[in-house]
N, C-alpha and C positions, 0 to 999 in steps of 0.2 A: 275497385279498380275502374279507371273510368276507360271510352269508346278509344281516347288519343293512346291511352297506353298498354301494348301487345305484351303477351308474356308465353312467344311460342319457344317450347321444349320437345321437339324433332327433330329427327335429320334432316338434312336438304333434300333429298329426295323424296319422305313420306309428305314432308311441308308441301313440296312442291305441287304433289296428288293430292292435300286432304285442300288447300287453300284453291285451286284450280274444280273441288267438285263443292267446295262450297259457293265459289262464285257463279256455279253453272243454275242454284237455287236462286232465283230471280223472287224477292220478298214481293206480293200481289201487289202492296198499296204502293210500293217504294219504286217499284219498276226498275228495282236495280239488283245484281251477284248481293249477297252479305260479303263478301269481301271488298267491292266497289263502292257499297252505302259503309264501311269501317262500323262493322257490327258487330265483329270477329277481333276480339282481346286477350283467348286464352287458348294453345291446343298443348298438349301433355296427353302421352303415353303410361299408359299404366299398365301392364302387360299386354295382350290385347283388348283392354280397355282407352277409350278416345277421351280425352277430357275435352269438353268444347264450353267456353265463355262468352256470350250473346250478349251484348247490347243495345239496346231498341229504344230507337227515339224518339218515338211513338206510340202509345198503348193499345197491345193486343193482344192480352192474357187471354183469352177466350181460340187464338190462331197458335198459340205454344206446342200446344201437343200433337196437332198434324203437323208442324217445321216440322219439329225433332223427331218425327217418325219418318217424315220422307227423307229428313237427312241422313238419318242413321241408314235407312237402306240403302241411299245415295254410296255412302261413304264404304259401308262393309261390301257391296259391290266392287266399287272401285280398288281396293284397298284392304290386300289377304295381311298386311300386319293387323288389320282393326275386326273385329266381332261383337263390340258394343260402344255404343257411345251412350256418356253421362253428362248432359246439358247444366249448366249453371246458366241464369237469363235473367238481364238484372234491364231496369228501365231508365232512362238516364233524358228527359227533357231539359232541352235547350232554353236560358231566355232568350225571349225574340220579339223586335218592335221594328211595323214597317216604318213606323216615325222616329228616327234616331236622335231625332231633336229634342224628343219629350223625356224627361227622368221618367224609369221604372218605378212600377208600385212594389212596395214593399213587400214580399213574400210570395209575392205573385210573377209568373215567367212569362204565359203568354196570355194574351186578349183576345179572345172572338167574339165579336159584335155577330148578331144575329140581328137584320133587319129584314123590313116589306117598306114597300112602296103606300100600302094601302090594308087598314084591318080588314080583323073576319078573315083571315087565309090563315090561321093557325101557328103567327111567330112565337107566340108563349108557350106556347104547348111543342112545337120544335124545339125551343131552345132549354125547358125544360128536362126532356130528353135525349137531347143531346149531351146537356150535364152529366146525368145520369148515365148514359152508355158510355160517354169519356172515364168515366168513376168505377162501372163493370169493366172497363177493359183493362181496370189498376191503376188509374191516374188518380192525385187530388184535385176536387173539384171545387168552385165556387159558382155562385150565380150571384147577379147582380141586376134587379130587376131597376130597369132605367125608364121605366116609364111612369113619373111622376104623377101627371092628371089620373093614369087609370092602372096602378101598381094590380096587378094579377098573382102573381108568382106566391104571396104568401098561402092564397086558397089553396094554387094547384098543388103547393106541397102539403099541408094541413097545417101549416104553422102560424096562423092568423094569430095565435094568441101572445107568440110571442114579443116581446118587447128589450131593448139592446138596453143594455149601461156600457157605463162609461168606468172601468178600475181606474185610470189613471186622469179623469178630470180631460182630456184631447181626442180619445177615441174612444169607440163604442165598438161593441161586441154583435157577432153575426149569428144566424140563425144556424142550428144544424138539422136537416132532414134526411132522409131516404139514401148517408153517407156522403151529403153535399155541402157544403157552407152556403148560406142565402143571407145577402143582405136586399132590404124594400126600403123607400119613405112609407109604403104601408104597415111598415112595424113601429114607424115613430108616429104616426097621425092616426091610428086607429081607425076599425073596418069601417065606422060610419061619416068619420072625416072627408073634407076635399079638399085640394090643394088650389087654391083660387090664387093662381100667381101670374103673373108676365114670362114670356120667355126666356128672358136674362134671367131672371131669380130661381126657377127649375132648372136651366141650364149650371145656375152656381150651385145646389142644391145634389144635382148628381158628380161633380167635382167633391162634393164635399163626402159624399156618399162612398165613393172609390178610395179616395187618401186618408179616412177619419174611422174606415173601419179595419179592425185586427183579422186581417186575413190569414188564413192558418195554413201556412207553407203551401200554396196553389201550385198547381202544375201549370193549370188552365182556370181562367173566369174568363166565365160567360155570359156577354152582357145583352141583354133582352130589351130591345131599343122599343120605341114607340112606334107607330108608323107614322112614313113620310118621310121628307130630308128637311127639319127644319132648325131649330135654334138646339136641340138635345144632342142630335144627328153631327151638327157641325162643331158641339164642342169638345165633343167626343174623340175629334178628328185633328184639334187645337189642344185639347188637354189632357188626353188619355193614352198609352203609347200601346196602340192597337196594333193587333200582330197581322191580323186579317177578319174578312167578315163573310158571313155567308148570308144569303139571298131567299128569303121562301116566297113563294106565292102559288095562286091553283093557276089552273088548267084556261078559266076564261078571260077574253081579251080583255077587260076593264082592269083586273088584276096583273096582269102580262103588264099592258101598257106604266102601271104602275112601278112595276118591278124592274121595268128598263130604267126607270129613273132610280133607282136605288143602286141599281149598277153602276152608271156613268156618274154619281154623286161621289161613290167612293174612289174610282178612278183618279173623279179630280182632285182629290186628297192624297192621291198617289197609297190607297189603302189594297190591298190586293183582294181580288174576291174571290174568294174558295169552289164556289159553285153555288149553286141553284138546288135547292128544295119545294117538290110539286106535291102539293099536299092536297087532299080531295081528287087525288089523282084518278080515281075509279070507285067502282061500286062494285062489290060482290053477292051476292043472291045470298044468303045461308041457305037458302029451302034448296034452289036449282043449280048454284055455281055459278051461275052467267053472270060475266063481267061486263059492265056498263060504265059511259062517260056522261054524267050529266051533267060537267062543266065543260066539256071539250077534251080534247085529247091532245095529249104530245106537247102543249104550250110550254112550257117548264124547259123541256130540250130545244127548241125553237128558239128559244132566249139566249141557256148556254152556245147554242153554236154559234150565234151569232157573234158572240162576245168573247169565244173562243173559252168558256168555262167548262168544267166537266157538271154533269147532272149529277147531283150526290145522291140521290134516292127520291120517289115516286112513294106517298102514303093514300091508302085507301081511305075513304068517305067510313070512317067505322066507328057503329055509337060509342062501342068498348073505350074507345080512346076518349072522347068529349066523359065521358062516365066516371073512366077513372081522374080525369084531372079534376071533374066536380068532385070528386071527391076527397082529392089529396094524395090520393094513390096514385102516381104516375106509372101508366104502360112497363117502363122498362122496369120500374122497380116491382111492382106488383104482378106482373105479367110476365119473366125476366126469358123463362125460354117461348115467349107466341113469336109468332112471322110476324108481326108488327114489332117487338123486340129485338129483332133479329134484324131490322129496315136500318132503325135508330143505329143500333151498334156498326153494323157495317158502313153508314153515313159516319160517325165518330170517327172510323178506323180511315177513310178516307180523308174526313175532315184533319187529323191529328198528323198525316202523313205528309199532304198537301205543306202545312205547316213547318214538318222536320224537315224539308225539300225547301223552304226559303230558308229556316236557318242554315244549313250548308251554302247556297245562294251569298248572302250574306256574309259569310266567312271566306269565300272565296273572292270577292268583291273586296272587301274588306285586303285580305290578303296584295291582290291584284295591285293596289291603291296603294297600299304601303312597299311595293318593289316599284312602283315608279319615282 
């Protein structure tokens, strides 16, 4: 049953109470009632049993069980017909492209571009796990490492050895890891190759990368740019129907300054940017606790405000993390309940929400356009 179609079996008056304390549940990421974000598909009585039908346009199996427990006391509160409710919660992503101009990829819904201004701030390794915490929160994920000169992504999952065919002679077959799809040109050039091209020819190279592999029913791919704004950056922006992108960089000004150009790049693309990721944000002691900044503090949010983005998460300076992507074992996946697990997914659950907020945008706009 999808999010447009209700199937309430009430009277008017319990409708009136159970839909009134559902919308008084303001969803964290959505900043909206579930009745307001149309989340709410199914209510049925069954003696006093509640049947309730959730739909969520955003992934966050990991936030399921405390909803349904603050609602159920919400609701048997409010509401002496009701003494238990039974959740049905189903996930229902939207497609969505800030660029309407560009046809969608095939089996894929939405694009997040993951870029910096400037390497060495940890874009592979966010966007990595970002995949991943999108994937724990129940989405299908892909990754798409776009950075041709210096492809990363097959090591950080351990997948170096794999290599794509082609079943049908037009497209080629993608990597699966740690429950992600991965396509690289480091799976067709091999670990000791280099891609010795011109702009234009890696620029066609990652086109050819996105529309020539079988992607396997995506919710999300995520695409892990190179750093800087240049000929990858901007084809990206011309031939990939990007939904949004998110911003990382650390704490100090060479980085910063970096990273404002990565923002107003996509701007002029009319690309929306999700927010800002501060990675090497701190230091923590393991022996004493004491929290330390040895690139500066606070720079990451100094950026978003300026720009009017939200700050999606703050990562610590932590071997464990550089350790596990040497190794192929990503944090979230190998790590799945540490506080740095716990960064990643809660950054996803923002990231994926921020998202479901332009497609409504988009439909409403859309709507708007067509009564005039």
């Amino acid at each position: 049953m999808s999010s447009e179609t209700q199937d309430f079996r009430l009277n008017d008056a319990l409708l009136a109470k159970v839909l009134a304390v559902l919308n008084d549940y303001q969803d964290p990421y959505l900043k909206q009632g579930l009745v307001d974000a149309k989340m709410v598909n199914k209510l049925a009585l069954e003696g006093k049993r509640l049947q309730l039908g959730l739909v969520y346009p955003y992934p966050c199996q990991s936030q399921y069980r405390d909803t349904v427990m603050a609602i159920t006391n919400a609701l048997v509160a409010a509401c002496s017909e009701i003494d238990e409710v039974e959740a049905e919660i189903d996930l229902q992503i939207k497609s969505y492209s800030a660029l309407g101009n560009i046809p969608p990829i095939p089996n894929v819904k939405q694009v997040i571009a993951v870029a910096s201004g400037k390497g060495g701030v940890g874009k592979s390794t966010t966007s990595v796990n970002l995949a991943l915490a999108l994937a724990a929160e129940g989405a299908n994920v892909g990754i798409l490492d776009a950075d041709i000169y210096g492809p990363s992504i097959p090591m950080m999952l351990g997948v170096e050895g794999f290599r794509p065919v082609s079943p049908d002679g037009k497209h080629m077959t993608c990597a699966n890891a740690h429950g992600i799809s991965a396509q690289s040109i480091g799976f067709i050039l091999g670990e000791d190759q280099a891609a010795v091209w011109r702009g234009p020819m890696a620029a066609g190279t990652l086109v050819q990368l996105v529309n020539e592999t079988l992607w396997q029913d995506l919710d999300y791919l995520v695409v892990d740019l190179p750093p800087g704004t240049g000929d990858i950056q901007l084809t990206l922006s011309q031939k990939v129907p990007v939904s949004g992108a998110v911003i990382v960089t650390t704490p100090q000004d060479v980085a910063l300054a970096d990273a404002q150009k990565g923002v107003t790049m996509f701007q002029k693309v009319n690309i929306p940017v999700l927010g800002v990721v501060e990675n090497m944000s701190f230091y923590l002691c393991p022996e004493c606790g004491h929290k330390d900044h040895p690139f500066g503090s606070h720079g990451g949010q100094r950026i978003a405000e300026q720009y009017g983005v939200p700050l999606l998460g703050a990562l610590p300076l932590n071997i464990q993390i550089r350790e596990n992507m040497d190794n192929g074992t990503p944090t979230v996946a190998s790590a799945p309940d540490s506080e740095v697990a716990a960064i990643y997914r809660d950054l996803a659950r923002k990231v994926a929400a921020s998202l479901a907020a332009q497609t409504v945008s988009q439909t409403v706009s859309i709507a708007i356009s067509d009564d005039e």
